[in-house]
C-alpha positions as CSV (number, residue, x, y, z in Angstrom):
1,X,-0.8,-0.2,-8.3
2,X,1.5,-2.7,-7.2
3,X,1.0,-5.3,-4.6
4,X,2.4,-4.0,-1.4
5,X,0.3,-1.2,-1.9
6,X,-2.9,-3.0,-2.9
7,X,-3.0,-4.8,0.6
8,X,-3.5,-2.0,3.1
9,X,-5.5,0.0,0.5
10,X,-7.8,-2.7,-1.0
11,X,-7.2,-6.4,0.5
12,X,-10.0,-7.6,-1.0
13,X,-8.5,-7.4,-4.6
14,X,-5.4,-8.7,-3.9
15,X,-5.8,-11.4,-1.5
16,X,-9.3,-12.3,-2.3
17,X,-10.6,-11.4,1.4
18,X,-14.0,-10.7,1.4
19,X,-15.0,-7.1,3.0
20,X,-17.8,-7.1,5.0
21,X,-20.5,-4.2,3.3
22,X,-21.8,-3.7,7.3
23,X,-19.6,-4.8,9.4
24,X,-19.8,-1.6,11.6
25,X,-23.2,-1.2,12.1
26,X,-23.7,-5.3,12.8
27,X,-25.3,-5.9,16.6
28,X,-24.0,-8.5,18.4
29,X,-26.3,-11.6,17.6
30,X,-27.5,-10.6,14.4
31,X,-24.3,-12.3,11.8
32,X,-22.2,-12.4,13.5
33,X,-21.6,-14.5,16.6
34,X,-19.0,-15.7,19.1
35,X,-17.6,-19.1,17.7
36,X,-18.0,-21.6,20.5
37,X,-14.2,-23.5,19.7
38,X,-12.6,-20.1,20.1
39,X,-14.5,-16.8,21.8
40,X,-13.0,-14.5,18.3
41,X,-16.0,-12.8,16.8
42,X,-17.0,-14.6,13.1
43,X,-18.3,-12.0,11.1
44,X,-20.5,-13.2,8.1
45,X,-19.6,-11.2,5.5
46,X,-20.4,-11.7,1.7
47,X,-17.1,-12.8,-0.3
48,X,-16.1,-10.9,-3.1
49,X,-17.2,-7.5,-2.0
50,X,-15.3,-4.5,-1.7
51,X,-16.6,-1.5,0.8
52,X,-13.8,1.5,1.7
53,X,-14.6,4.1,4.0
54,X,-14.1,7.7,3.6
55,X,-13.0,8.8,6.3
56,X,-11.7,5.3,7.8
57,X,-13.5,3.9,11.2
58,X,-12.0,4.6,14.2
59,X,-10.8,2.0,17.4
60,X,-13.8,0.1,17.4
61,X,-13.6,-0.8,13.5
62,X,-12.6,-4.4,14.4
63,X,-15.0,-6.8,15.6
64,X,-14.1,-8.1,19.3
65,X,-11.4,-5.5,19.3
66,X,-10.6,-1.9,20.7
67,X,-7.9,-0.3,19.5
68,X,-7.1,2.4,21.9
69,X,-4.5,4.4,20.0
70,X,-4.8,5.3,16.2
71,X,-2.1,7.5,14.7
72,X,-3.2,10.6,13.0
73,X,-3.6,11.2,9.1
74,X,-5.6,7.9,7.9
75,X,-8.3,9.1,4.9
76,X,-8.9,5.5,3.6
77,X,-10.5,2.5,5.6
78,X,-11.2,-1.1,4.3
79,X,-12.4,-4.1,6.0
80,X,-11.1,-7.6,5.7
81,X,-12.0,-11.0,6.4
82,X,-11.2,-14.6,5.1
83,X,-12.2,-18.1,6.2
84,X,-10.0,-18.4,9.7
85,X,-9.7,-13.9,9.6
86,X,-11.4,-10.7,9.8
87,X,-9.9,-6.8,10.3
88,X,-9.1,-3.7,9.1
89,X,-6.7,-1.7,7.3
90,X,-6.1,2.3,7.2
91,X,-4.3,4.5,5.0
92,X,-3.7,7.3,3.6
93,X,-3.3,6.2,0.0
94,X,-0.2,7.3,-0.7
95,X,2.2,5.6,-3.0
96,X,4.4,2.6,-1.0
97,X,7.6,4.5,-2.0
98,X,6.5,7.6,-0.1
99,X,8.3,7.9,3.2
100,X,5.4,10.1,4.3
101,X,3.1,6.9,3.5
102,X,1.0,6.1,6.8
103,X,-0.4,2.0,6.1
104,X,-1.9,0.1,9.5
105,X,-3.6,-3.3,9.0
106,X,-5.2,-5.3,12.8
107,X,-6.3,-8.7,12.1
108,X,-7.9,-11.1,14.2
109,X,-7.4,-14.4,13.6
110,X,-9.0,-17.3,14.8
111,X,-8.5,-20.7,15.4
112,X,-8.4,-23.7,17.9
113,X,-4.9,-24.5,17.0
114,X,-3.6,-20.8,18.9
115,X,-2.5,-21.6,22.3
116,X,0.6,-20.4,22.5
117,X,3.2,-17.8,20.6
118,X,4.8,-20.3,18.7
119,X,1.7,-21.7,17.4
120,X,1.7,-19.0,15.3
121,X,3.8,-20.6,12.8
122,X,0.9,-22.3,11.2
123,X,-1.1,-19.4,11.4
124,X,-4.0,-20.3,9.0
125,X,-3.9,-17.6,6.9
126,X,-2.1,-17.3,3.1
127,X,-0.9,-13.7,3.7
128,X,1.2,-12.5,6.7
129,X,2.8,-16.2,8.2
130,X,5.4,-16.3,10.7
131,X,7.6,-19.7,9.5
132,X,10.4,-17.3,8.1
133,X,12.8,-14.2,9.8
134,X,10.3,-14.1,12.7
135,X,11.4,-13.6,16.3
136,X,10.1,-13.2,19.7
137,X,10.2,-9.9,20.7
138,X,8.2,-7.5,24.1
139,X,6.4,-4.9,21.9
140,X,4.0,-2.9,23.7
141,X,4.0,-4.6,26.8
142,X,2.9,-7.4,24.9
143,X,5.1,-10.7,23.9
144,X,5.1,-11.2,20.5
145,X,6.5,-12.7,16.8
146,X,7.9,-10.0,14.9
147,X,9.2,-9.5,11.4
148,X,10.0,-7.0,8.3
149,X,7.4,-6.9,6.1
150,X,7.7,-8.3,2.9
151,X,5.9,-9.2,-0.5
152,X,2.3,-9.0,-0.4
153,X,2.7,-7.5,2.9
154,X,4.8,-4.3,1.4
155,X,7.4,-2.6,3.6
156,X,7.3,-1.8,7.2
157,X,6.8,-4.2,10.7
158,X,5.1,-7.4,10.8
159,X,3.6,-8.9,14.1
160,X,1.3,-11.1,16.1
161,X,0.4,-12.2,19.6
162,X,-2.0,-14.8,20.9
163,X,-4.7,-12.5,22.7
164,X,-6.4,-15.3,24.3
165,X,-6.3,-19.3,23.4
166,X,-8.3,-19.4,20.3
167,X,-7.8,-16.1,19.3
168,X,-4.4,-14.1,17.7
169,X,-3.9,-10.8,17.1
170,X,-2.1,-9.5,13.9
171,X,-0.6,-6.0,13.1
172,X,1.5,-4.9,10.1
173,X,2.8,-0.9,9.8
174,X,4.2,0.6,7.3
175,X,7.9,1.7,8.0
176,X,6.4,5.6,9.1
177,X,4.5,4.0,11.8
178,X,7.4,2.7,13.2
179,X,7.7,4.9,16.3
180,X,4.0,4.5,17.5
181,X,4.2,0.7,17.5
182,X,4.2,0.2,20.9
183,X,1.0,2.4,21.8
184,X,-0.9,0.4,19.0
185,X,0.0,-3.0,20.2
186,X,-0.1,-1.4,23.7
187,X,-3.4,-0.1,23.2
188,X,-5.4,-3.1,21.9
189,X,-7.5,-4.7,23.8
190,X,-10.0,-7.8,23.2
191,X,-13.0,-7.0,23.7
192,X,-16.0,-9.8,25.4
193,X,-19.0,-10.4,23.2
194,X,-22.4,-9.5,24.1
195,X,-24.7,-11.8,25.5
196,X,-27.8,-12.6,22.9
197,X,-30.7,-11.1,24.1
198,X,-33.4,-14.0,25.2
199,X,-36.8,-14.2,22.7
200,X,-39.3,-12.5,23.9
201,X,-42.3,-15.0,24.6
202,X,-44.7,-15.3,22.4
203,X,-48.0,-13.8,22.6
204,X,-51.2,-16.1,23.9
């Protein structure tokens, strides 16, 4: 397996994300908790692991996301995160030379530093940066940084937006996604933590 297609079937192995065993199931308050700098969802998730779902998780598989439109034909799901990131990525696990290869991967990155659309040129991440071949572009409804997909991040469309100060959005498709681009960046939508609940008082 080569390393385009390694990404948006198994990040974890190539990039060294760590993929977070529960991140589904996780309540709000439990691990996971709004970071005060930012407002993005930090999932705590053990690094090093590897968890795939069969069949993938649907538009709520990103924490402090909802992803409102999800092409058809996905079988494979994995979950991502790193120190500044966290998402998910669907396939169906075909080869990367396959035109009929489907390959969608939403991140949410976060950081103080994201203010504005150009401030994602020192994204902090080490796969998927926008310093080279990136320009503005309206996707979706949505202004964002756009660029072809390269290296690590195999074949197809590479973009990002800044959802809210503190928090940017990432999306990379593989070339056969290409004409439902604008209903997924269209149709993703930040989502606003839960309160914690308040301890119940003790007993006296």
């Amino acid at each position: 397996m080569n390393a385009a297609k390694a990404l948006l079937v198994t990040p974890a192995l190539l990039i060294g994300f760590a993929v977070a065993p529960e991140a589904a199931a996780a309540a709000p308050g439990d691990s996971r908790i709004p970071s005060l700098s930012t407002g993005c969802l930090k999932p705590a998730v053990p690094r090093g692991t590897v968890r795939e779902d069969r069949p993938p998780l649907g538009g709520n598989a990103v924490k402090g996301l909802h992803i409102g439109y999800l092409p058809k034909g996905f079988t494979l799901g994995t979950r991502t995160s790193g120190k500044h990131e966290y998402g998910y990525a669907w396939t169906n696990a075909r080869d990367d030379t396959d035109r009929a290869r489907r390959a969608l991967w939403v991140r949410v990155v976060c950081s103080p530093h994201l203010k504005t659309l150009t401030s994602l040129a020192k994204l902090p991440v080490d796969i998927g940066t926008f310093t080279r071949m990136a320009r503005p572009a309206e996707i979706g409804g949505r202004k964002v940084l756009v660029r072809k997909g390269d290296g690590a991040l195999g074949p197809g469309t590479y973009l990002g937006w800044i959802e809210r100060p503190g928090m940017a959005v990432t999306v990379m498709a593989s070339p056969a996604l290409k004409g439902h681009l604008n209903r997924i960046v269209k149709g993703i939508k930040a989502t606003k933590p839960s309160p914690a609940k308040p301890a119940r008082p003790a007993d006296r």
